[in-house]
N, C-alpha and C positions, 0 to 999 in steps of 0.2 A: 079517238077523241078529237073533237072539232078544235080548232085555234081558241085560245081565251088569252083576255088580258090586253097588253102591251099600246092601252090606246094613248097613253103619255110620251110614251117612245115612239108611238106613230106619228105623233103633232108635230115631234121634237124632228123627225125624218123628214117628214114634209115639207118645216121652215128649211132644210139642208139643203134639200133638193129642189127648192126655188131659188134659194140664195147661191146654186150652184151653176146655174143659169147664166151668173151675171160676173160669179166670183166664184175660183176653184175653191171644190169644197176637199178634204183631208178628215174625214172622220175615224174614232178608234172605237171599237166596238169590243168592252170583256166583259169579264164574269165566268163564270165557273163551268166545267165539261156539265153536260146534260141540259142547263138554265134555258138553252130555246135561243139561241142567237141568229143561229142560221135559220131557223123556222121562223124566226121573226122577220129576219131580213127579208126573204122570200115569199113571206106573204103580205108584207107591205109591196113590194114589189112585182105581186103576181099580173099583176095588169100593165106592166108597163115593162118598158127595153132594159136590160139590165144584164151587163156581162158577170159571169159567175166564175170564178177562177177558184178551184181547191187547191192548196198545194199538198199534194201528194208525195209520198216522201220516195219521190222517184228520180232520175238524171234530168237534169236541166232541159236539156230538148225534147227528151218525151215529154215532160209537162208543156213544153210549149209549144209543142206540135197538136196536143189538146187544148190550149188555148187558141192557138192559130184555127182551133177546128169552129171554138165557140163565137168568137169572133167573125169568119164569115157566116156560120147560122144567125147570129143575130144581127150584124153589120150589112153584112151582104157584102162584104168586102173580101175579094180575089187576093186572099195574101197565101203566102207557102210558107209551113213552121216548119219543115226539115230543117234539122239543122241549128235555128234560131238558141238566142240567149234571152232569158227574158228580159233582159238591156234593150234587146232590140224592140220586144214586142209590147213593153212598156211606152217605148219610144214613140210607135208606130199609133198607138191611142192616145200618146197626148198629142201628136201632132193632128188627128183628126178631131180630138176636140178642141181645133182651133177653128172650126167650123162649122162642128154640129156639136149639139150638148150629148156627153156621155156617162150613164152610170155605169161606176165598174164597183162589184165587190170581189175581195178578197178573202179566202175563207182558211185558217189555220196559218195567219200569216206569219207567225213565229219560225212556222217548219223551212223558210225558206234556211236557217241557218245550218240545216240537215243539207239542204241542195246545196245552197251553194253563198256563205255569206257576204260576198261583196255584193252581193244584191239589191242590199239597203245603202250602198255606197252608189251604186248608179240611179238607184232610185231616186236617190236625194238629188244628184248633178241634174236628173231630165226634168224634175219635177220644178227646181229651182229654174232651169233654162224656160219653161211652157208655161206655168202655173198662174200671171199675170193675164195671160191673152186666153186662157183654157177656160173651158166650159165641159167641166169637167166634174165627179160626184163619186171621187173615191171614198169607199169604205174599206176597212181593213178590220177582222178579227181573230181572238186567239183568245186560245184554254187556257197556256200555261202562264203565271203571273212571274213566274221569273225571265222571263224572254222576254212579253209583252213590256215589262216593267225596262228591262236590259234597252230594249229596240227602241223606247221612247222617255226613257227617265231620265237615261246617263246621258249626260251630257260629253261626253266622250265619244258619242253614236253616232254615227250622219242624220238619223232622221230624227232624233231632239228636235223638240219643239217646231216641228212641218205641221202637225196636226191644228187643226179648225177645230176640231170640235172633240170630248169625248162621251160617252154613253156605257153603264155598268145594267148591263140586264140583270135584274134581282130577280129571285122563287117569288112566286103566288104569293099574296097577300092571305091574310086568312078570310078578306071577304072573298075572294075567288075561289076559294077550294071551298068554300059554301057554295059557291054559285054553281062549281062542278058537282059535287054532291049531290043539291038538288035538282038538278038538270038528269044524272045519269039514275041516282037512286033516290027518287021523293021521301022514300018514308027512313030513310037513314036516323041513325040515332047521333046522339050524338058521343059516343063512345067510338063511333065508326070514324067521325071527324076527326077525334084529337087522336085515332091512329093512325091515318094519313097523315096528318100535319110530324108525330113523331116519325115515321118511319121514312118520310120524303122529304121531309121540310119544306115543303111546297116548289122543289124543283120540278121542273114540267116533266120531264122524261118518265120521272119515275110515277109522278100522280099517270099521265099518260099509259105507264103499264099496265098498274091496277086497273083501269078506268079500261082498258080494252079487253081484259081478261075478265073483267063482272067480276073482280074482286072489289065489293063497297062494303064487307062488314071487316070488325075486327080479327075475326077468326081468318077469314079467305086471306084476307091480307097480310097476319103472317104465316100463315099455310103457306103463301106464294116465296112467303121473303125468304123463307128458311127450306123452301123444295131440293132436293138433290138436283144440281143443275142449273139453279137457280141463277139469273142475270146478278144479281143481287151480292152474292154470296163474294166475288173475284173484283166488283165495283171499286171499294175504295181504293182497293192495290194500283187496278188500273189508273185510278185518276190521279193518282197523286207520285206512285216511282218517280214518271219523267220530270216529275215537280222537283225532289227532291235527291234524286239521282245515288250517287254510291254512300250517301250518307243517310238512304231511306228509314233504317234499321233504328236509329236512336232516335229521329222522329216520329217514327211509328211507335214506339215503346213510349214515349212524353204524353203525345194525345191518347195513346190506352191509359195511362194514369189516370190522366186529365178527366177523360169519361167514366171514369171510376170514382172518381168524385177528390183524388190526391189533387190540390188545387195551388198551391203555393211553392214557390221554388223550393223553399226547404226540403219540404216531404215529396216533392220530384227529385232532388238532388240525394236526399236519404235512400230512395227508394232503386234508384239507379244507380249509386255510390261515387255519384259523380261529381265532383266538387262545385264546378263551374257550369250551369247551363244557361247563363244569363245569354250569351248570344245563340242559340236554339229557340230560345223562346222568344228572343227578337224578331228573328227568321223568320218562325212561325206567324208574327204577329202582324209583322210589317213587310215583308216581302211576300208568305203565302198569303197572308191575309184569313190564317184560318182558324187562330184562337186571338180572343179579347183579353185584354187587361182590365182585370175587373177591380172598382174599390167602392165603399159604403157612400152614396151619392152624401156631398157637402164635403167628402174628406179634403182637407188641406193642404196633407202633405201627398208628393206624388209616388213616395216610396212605402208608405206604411199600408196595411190591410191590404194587398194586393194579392188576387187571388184570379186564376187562370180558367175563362172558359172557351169552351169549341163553338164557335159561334153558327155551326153548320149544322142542322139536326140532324141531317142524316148521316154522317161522319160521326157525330156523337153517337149516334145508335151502331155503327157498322163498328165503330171503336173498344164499344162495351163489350158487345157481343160477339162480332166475328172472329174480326184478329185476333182477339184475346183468347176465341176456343175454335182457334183453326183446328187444332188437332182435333178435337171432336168432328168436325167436318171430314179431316182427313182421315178418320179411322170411318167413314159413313155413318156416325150418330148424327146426323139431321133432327132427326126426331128428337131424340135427347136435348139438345144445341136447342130446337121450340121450347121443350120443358122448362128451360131453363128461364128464356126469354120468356113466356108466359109466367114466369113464376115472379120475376121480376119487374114487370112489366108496371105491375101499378103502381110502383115508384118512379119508375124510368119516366113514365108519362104524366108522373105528376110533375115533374120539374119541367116537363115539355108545355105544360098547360102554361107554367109561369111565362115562358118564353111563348107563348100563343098568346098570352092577355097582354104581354108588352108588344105586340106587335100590331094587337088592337087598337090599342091604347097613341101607339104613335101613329096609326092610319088617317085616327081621329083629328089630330092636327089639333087637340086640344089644348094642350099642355105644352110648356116651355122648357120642362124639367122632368127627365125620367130614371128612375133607378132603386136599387136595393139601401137598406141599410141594417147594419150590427152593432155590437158594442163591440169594443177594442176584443174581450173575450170570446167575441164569438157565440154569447149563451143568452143572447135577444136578440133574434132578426126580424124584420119587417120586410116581405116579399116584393111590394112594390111601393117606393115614395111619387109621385105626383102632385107635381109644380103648376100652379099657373099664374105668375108673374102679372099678369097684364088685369086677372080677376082678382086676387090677393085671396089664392084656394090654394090648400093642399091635400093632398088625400091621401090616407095610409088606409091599400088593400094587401088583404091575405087571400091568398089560392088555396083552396080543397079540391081535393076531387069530388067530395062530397059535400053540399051547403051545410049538412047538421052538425058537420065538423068545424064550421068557424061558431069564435065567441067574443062577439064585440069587446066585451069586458080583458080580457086578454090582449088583444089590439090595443086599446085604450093603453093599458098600460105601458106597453111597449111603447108608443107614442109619447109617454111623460118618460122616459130614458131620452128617448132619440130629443126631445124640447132640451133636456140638461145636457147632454151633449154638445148639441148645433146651435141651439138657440130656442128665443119661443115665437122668431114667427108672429109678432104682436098686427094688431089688424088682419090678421089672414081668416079665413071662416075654415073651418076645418071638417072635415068627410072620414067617415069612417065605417066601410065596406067589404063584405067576403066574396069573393068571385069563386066559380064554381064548374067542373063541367055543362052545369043545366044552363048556364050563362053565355057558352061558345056560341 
């Protein structure tokens, strides 16, 4: 699959790397394992000088004896890394870009705490000593958000607040995975669409497999997701252990709830027998950054209706379905493990379409105000509220998957709850619409 996207993060690189020119630039580049960080980096950078450093989760002077290697390929500079601490070789680039302007990126810069962690303690003394007279264009990135977040939040850390600049690579917009769509499969349905969008979330990686395998319809694409062997099947584990480390176990069990649709800490705490999980879903929320706090847009207060979603689609789908029937994997029901997933599927998707039309919806940049709402009971909700402050508009939509399933007259009413509720909204012009697969 060719490069797409990231032409906001290219403008935003480009001002970096002029202003780097004149003033050391410290940039932090996160977002999530698979999102295209590196592949972004390096294809903004494919035309031009650019040191590329991995950290490999290897002994110090091996890695730097592979830096020392990269460094005379691109520099052209006669240095010897035997030996070397990346103290040294650290040292050695910024005193050369006292001279010539240097891009350097960093790539899994968290791992150095594997190597070797006073690393970020010498980093900080050479970068303080040079960083004034340097003409210099560091970038640094990293998967994990609790390291990334450790290395530059705490202020306890050496490198607090070094950084110039930061940058969060997001998944595909839903205009893009159109754009890939009709680029690789013109007559694509659009059933084909909102199963990409559920099964990937618009993470590059994973639209990138589908997309080089000629998986563009529903079926091929969970054909692929659920194959014996499958990339797919070991993913979330992978991405998230080192996140979450010897306490994996009750986080993974929280967000199998959560995708299960148990959404409120009561019936997580019921469900788990656990009295207390107010700080797990903190963790989750603010440190991984992987499930939202959710409440009925206008609510008040910041403790009531609070109810818990995965805000990653494709961790919601790997959460429903995998973890939850690893053993069917492990005993080789693959097939079975499909069944299941196809049986459920036009449920699964249909809350996936919700979160595809709010992602449309905020692309638009129309609206000042986005979100759900309910009654305290729970037994009238309104899929999406929509604000715009500036036009005196609001607009209560419902999602189908199918259009002949909405009924204005139903909506309406729902809307004279949520007025006695909130308020009425006096001068506003009011809309009232069903959104639809045939709408993607």
């Amino acid at each position: 699959m060719r490069f797409f996207d990231r032409e906001q993060e290219f403008e935003k690189l480009k001002e970096i790397e002029e202003l780097s020119h004149e003033v050391a630039q410290f940039t932090i580049i996160t977002g999530r394992r698979r999102i295209g960080k590196t592949e972004m980096i390096k294809k903004f950078y494919e035309n031009k000088p650019m040191l590329y450093f991995f950290v490999a989760r290897k002994a110090e002077a091996d890695l730097c004896e592979i830096f020392a290697d990269e460094i005379r390929s691109k520099l052209d500079i006669p240095i010897i890394g035997k030996g070397a601490s990346f103290a040294e070789t650290f040292k050695l680039i910024m005193e050369l870009s006292q001279t010539r302007h240097i891009n350097l990126f960093i790539d899994e810069f968290q791992d150095f705490y594997r190597v070797n962690p006073s690393i970020y303690s010498d980093m900080q003394n050479i970068w303080d000593s040079y960083k004034n007279t340097a003409q210099i264009n560091l970038i640094v990135a990293g998967s994990v958000n609790t390291l990334m977040n450790k290395i530059f939040k705490d202020k306890k850390q050496p490198l607090f607040g070094r950084q110039t600049a930061t940058m969060q690579v997001r998944p595909f917009k839903p205009s893009v995975l159109k754009e890939i769509m009709s680029e690789y499969c013109p007559d694509y349905k659009k059933s084909d669409l909102l199963a990409l969008y559920t099964l990937t979330g618009g993470v590059a990686k994973y639209v990138e497999l589908f997309i080089d395998r000629k998986k563009f319809t529903e079926k091929k694409m969970m054909d692929m997701f659920f194959e014996r062997d499958s990339y797919f099947l070991q993913e979330g584990k992978n991405m998230l252990v080192d996140e979450f480390g010897k306490d994996y176990g009750i986080y993974f069990s929280i967000l199998t709830l959560i995708a299960q649709g148990k959404n409120t800490r009561s019936e997580l705490e019921n469900a788990l027998n656990i009295k207390e999980l107010s700080g797990y879903l903190k963790n989750l929320s603010e440190e991984y950054g992987l499930i939202t706090k959710m409440q009925p847009i206008y609510e008040k207060s910041s403790n009531k209706n609070v109810h818990y979603a995965i805000n990653d689609q494709f961790l919601k789908f790997w959460f429903r379905f995998i973890y939850k029937y690893m053993h069917i994997i492990e005993a080789g029901g693959n097939d079975k493990l499909r069944a299941i997933a196809e049986r459920d599927f036009p449920t699964v998707s249909g809350k996936s379409l919700e979160s595809y039309f709010n992602e449309v919806l905020k692309e638009s940049g129309s609206y000042t105000r986005l979100g759900y709402w309910h009654d305290r009971k729970g037994e009238n909700e309104i899929d999406i509220v929509a604000e715009d402050e500036l036009e005196n508009r609001i607009e209560f939509i419902e999602v189908k998957r199918q259009a002949k399933n909405f009924d204005e007259q139903v909506l309406k009413d729902k809307s004279e709850l949520f007025f006695k509720s909130v308020g009425s909204f006096k001068g506003y012009s009011i809309v009232y619409r069903g959104l639809s697969i045939d709408d993607m």
